[in-house]
C-alpha positions as CSV (number, residue, x, y, z in Angstrom):
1,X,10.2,-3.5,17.5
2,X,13.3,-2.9,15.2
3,X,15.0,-5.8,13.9
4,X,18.2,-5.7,15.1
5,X,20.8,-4.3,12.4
6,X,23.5,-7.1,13.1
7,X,21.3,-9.7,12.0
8,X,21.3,-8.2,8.4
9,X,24.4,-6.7,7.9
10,X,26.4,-5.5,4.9
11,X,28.1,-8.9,4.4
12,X,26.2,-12.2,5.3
13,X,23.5,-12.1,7.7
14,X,21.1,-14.9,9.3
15,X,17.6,-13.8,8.4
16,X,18.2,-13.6,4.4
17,X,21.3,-16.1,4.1
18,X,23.0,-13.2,2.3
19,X,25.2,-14.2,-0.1
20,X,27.1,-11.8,-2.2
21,X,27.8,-13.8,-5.5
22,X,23.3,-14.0,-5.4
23,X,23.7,-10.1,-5.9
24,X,26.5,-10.6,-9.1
25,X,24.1,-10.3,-12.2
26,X,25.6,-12.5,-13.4
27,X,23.9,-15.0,-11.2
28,X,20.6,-13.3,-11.4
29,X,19.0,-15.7,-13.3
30,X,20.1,-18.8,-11.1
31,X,17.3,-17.2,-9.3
32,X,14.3,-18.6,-11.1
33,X,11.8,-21.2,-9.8
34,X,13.5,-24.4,-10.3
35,X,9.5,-26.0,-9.2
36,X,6.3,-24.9,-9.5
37,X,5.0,-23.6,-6.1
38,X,3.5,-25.9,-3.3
39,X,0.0,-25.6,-3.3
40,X,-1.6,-25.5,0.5
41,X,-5.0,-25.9,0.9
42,X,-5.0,-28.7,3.6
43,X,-4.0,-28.7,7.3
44,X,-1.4,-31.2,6.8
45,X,0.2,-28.8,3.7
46,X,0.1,-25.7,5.8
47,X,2.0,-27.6,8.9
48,X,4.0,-28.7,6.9
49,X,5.0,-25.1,5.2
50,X,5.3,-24.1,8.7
51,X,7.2,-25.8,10.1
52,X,9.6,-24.5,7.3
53,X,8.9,-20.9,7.7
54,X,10.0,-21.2,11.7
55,X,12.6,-22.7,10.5
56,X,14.0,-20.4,8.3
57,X,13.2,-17.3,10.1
58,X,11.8,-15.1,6.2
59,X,9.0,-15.0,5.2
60,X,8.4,-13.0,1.6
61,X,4.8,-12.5,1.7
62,X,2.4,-10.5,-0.6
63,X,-1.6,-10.9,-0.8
64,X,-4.3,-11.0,-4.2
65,X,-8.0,-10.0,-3.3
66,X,-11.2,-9.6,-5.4
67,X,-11.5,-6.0,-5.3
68,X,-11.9,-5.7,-8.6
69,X,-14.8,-8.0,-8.7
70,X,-16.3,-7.5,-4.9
71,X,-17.4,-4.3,-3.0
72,X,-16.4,-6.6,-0.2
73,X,-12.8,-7.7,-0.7
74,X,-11.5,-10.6,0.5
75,X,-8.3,-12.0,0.7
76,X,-8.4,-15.3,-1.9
77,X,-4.7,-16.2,-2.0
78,X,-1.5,-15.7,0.1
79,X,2.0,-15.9,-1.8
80,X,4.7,-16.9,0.6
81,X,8.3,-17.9,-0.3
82,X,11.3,-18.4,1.7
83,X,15.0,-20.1,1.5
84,X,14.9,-24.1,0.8
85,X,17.9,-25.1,2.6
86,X,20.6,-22.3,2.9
87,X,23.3,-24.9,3.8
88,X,22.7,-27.2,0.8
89,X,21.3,-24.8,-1.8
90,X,22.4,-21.2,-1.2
91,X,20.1,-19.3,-2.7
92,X,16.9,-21.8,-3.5
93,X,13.8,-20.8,-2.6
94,X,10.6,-22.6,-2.3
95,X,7.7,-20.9,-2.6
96,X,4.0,-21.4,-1.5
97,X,0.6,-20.5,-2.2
98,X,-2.0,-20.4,0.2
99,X,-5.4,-20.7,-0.9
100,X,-7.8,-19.7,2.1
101,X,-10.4,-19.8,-0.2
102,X,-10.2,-23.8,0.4
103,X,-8.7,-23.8,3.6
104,X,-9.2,-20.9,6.0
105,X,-7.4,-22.3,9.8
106,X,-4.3,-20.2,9.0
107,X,-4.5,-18.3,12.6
108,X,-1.2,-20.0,13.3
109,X,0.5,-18.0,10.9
110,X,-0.2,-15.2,12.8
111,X,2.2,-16.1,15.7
112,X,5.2,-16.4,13.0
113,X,4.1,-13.0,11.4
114,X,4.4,-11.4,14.9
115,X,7.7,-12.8,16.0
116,X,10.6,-10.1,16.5
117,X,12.9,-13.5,15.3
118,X,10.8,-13.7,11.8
119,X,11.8,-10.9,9.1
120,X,9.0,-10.5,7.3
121,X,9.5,-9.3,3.2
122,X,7.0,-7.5,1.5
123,X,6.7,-5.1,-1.6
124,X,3.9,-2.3,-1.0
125,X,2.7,-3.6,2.3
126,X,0.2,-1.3,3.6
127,X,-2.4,-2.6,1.8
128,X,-1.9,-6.2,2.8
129,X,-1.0,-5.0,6.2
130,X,-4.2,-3.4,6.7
131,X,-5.9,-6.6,5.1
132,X,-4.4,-9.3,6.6
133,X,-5.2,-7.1,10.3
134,X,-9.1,-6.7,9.4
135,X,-9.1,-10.7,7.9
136,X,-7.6,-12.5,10.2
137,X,-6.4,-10.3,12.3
138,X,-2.7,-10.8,11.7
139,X,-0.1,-8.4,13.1
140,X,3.7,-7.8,11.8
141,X,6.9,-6.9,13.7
142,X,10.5,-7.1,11.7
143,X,8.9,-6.2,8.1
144,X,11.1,-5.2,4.9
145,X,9.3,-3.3,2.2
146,X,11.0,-3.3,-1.0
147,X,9.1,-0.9,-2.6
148,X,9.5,1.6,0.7
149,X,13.2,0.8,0.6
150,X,13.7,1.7,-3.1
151,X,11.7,4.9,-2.4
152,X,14.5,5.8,0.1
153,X,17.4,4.3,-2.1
154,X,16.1,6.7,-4.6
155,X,15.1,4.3,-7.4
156,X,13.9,6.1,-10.3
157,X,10.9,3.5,-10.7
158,X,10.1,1.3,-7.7
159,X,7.2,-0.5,-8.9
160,X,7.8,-4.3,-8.1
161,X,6.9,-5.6,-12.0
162,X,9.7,-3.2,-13.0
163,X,12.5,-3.6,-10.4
164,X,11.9,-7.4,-11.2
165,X,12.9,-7.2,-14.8
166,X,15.5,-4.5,-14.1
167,X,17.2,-6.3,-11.5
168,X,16.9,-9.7,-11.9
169,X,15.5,-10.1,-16.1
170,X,11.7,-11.2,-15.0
171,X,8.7,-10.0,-17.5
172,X,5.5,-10.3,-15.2
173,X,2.0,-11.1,-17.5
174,X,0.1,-7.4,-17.0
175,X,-2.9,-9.7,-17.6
176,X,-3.3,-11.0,-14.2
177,X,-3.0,-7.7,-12.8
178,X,-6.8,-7.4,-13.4
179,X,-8.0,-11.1,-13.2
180,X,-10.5,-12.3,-10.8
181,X,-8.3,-14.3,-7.9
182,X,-11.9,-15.1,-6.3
183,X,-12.8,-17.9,-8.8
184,X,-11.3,-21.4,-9.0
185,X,-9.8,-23.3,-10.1
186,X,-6.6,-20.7,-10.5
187,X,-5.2,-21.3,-14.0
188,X,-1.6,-21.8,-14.8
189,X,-1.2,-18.5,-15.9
190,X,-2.6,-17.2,-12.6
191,X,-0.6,-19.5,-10.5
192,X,2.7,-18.2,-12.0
193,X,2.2,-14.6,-11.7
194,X,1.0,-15.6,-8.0
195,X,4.5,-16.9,-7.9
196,X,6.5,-14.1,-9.1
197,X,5.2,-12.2,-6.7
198,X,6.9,-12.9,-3.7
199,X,10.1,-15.7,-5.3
200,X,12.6,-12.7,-5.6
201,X,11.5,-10.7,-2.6
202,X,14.4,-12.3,-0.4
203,X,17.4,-11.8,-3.0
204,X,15.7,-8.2,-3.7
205,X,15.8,-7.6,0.0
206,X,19.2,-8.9,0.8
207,X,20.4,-6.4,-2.4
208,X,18.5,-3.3,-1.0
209,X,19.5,-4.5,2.4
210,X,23.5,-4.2,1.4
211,X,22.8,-0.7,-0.7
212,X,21.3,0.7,2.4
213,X,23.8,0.3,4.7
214,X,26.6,1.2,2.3
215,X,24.7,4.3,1.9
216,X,24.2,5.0,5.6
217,X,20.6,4.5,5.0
218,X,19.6,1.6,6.7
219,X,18.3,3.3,10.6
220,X,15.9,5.2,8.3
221,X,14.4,2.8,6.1
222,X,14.0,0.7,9.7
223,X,12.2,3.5,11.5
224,X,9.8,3.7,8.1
225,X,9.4,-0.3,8.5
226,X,8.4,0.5,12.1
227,X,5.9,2.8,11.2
228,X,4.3,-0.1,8.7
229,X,4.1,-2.4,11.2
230,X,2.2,0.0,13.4
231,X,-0.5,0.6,11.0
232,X,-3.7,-0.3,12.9
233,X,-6.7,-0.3,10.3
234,X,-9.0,0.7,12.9
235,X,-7.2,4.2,13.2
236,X,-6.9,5.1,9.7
237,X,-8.7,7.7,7.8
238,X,-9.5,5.8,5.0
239,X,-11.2,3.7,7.0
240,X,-13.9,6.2,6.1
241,X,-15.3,5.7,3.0
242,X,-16.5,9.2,1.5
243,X,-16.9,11.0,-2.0
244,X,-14.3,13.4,-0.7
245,X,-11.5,10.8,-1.2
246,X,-12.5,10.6,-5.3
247,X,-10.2,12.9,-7.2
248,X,-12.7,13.3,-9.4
249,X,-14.6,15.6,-6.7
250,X,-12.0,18.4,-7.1
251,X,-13.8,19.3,-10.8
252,X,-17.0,20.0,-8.9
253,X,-18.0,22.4,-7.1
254,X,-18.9,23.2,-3.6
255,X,-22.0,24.6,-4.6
256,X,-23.2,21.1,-6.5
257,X,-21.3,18.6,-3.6
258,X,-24.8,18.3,-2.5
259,X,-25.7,16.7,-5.7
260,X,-22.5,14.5,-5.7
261,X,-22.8,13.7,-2.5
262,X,-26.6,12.2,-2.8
263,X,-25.7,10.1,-5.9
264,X,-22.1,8.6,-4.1
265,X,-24.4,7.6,-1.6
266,X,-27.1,5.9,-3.9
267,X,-24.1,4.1,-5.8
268,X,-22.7,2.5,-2.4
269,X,-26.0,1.2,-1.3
270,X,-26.3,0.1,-4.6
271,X,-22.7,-1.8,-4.9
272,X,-23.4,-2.8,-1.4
273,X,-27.0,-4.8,-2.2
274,X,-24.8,-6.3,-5.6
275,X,-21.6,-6.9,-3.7
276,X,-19.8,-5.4,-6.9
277,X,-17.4,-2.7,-7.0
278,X,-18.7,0.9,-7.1
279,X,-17.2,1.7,-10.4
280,X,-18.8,-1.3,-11.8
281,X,-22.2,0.2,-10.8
282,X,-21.7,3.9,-12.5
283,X,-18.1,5.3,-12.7
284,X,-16.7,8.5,-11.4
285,X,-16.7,10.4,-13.9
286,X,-20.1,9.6,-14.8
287,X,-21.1,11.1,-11.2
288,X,-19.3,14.2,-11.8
289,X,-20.8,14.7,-14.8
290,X,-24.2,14.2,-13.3
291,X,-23.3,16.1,-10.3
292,X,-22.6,18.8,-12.8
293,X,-25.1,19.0,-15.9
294,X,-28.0,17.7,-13.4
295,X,-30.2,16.0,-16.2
296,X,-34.3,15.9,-14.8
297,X,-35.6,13.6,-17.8
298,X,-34.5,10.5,-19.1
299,X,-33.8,11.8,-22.3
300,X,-31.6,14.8,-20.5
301,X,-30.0,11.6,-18.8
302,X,-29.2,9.5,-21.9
303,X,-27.2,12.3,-23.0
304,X,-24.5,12.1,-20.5
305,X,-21.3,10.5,-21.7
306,X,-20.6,7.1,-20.3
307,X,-23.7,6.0,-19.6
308,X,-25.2,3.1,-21.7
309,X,-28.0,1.8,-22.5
310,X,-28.0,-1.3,-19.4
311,X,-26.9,1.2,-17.0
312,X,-29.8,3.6,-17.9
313,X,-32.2,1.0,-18.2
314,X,-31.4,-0.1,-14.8
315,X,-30.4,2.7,-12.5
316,X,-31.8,5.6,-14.6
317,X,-35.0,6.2,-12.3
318,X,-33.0,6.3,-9.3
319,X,-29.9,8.2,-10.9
320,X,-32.8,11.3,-11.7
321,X,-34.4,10.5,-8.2
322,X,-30.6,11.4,-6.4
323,X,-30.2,14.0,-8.0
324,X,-33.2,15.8,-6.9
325,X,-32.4,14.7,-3.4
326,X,-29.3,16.4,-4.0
327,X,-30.4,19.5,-5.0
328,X,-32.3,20.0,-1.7
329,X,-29.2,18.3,0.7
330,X,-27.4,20.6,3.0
331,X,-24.4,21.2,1.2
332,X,-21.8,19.0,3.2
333,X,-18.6,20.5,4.9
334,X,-15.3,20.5,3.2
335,X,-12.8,18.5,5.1
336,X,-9.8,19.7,6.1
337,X,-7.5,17.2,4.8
338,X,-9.1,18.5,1.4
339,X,-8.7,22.0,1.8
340,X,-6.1,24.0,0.7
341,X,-3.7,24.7,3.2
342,X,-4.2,28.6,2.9
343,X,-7.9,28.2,3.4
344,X,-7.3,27.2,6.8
345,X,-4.0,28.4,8.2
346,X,-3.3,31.3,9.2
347,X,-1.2,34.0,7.5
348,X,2.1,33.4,10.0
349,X,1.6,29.4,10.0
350,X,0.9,29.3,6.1
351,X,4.5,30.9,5.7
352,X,5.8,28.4,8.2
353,X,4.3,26.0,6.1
354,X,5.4,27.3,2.6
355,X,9.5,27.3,4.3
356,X,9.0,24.0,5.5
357,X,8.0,22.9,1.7
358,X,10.5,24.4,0.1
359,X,13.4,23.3,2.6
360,X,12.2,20.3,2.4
361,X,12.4,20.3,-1.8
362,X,15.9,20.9,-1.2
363,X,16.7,18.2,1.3
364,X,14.6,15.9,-1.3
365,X,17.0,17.1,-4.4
366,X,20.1,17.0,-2.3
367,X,19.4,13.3,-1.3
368,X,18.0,12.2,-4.9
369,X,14.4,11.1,-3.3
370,X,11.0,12.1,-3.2
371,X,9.4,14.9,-1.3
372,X,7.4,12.4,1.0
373,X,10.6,10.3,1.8
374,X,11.5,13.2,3.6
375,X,8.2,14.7,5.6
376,X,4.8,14.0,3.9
377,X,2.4,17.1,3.8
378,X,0.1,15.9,6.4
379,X,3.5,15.7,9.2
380,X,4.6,19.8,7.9
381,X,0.8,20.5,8.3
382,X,1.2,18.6,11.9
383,X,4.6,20.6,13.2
384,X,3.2,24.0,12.1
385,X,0.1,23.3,13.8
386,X,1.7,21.9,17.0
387,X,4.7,24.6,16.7
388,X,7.4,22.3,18.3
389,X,10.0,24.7,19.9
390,X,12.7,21.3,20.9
391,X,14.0,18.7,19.1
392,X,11.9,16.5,21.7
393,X,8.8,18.3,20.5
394,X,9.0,17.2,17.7
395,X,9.2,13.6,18.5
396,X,5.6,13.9,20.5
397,X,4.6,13.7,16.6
398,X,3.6,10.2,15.5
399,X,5.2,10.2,12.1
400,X,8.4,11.6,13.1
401,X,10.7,8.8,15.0
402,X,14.3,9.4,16.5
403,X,16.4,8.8,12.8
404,X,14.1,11.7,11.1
405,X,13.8,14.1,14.5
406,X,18.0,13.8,15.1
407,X,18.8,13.9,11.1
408,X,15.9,17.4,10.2
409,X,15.3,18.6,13.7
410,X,17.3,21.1,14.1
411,X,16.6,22.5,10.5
412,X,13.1,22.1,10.9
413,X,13.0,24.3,14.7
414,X,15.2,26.9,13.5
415,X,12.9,27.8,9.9
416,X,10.0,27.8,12.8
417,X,11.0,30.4,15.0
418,X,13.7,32.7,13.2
């Protein structure tokens, strides 16, 4: 469901208590945490937190795992913040940390997530999305993404450390972008990063929120928050873990995928048995490299760059073993979502293809956004294969709702069969 566009209008609105002297910058940095956050790690903390998000209606929300550190992440702390008191404090937010490390009966949050009443602010939420759903479960309704609706706003740089000190003067520590959130105790410096995350998501919303309907831009970035809160990790591709979906694989090729192919495999079983990251194990490039010089001795082996001496010592017998296994795999089929698309369209739908791309690079310039803000590659590969001759054709297609099918439909049938 949509959340309804009269709740967060273009002057003051329920779900983010919008305030237009909070957007001034000159008021920017009456933003900052006035308290540390509230740590919840106890039935009788998360009741209490709530109790306030219900309350309130907003929920900014954002997510650290230990995928850098685990081949099976898990989520190890939930960043939530929302308004204090909007009556007595316009403006103040409190902001929690949930640590489900120490406590993990946070199903109820799950009901508040799902709520069409509870706007839901995140920045780069598929990934959380898609965690939160195989974790616990947890589905969303009204969400905001921040990053998505900068994207369509047309920011020049919509990562969240950099809109943060554009917009409202934060530097976040780059150190804790890589720290390990699955040990405790969290330090200081982790706790206040964890912070940062999510404090300015609601003033960053209810700013994006007012540029997007001055800009008539709003229905769209809805019907792309729509879309995220769809996302069902049981559907998607990447589901399906494969040595197709390195980039590295591109530099090999097809004729030595079999090779590739047989050491991916050896390197998942072996991150698997460790429960350590596959790059920690043997990186890419250090695959491709095998994939394509194909040592047979150990001495052969030791001469590939980026091996050292622990990871030879340890893996080297079973790095020469794969690759013999390799040699005598059937190579493996090229997918098609990694094929070029004149390798498997043909001539007439490869033109189709090609107009849609360029009209499309047009509407992109003209609009001062990205390509993929527009129509990604996979949805022109989709119309050209589907050949939609309506409007209402085109809307049988998943990633095309009724803002994108009204606003490029007509374009988009008339470059398909002129």
């Amino acid at each position: 469901m949509l959340a309804d566009t009269r709740r967060i209008g273009t002057e003051t609105c329920s779900t983010f208590y919008f305030i237009q002297s909070w957007v001034d910058n000159r008021h920017f940095m009456d933003l900052r945490p006035s308290a540390n956050p509230v740590l919840v790690y106890t039935a009788a903390a998360f009741d209490t937190m709530l109790a306030h998000l219900w309350a309130r209606k907003l929920v900014a929300l954002d997510t650290e795992s230990d995928s850098l550190f685990s081949y099976y992440p898990k989520v190890c702390l939930i960043q939530i913040s929302t308004y204090t008191d909007p009556a007595a404090a316009p403006g103040a937010v409190t902001d929690y940390l949930v640590d489900p490390l120490r406590f993990n009966e946070i199903d109820a949050l799950g009901a508040l997530l799902a709520s069409a009443d509870c706007q839901v602010v995140m920045h780069a939420a598929e990934n959380d999305i898609l965690q939160l759903q195989r974790e616990y479960g947890f589905r969303f309704n009204a969400i905001f993404d921040t990053q998505l609706a900068a994207r369509i706003l047309g920011w020049e740089r919509a990562g969240l450390a950099v809109i943060l000190e554009e917009k409202f003067g934060v530097v976040s520590d780059k150190r804790m972008q890589r720290t390990n959130w699955g040990k405790r105790p969290l330090t200081p410096e982790q706790i206040a990063y964890a912070q940062m995350d999510t404090h300015y998501l609601p003033a960053l919303a209810a700013l994006q929120s007012e540029e997007l309907h001055a800009r008539d831009r709003w229905e769209e970035a809805q019907e792309a928050f729509a879309q995220l809160a769809a996302l069902d990790y049981q559907t998607r591709p990447t589901n399906h873990r494969s040595f197709w979906s390195m980039k590295e694989t591109r530099a090999v090729p097809l004729d030595q995928t079999g090779v590739l192919e047989a050491l991916w495999l050896w390197r998942e079983q072996e991150a698997q048995s460790q429960d350590r990251p596959p790059f920690k194990i043997v990186n890419n490039q250090v695959l491709v490299q095998l994939a394509q010089t194909q040592p047979r001795t150990p001495a052969e082996l030791a001469a590939v760059r980026g091996l050292g001496s622990t990871e030879l010592r340890r893996y080297g017998a079973a790095l020469l073993k794969a690759i013999e296994e390799g040699k005598r795999r059937p190579l493996p089929d090229l997918p098609e979502p990694h094929l070029r698309p004149e390798q498997f369209l043909e001539r007439s739908a490869l033109a189709q293809y090609d107009a849609l791309r360029r009209w499309r690079a047009q509407v992109a310039e003209a609009r001062g956004v990205a390509p993929d803000i527009v129509l990604t590659n996979d949805v022109l590969l989709e119309i050209v294969k589907r050949q939609p001759h309506t409007v209402g054709d085109l809307r049988r297609i998943d990633a095309i709702g009724p803002w994108k099918a009204r606003t490029y439909g007509p374009e988009i049938i008339k470059l398909l069969h002129r």
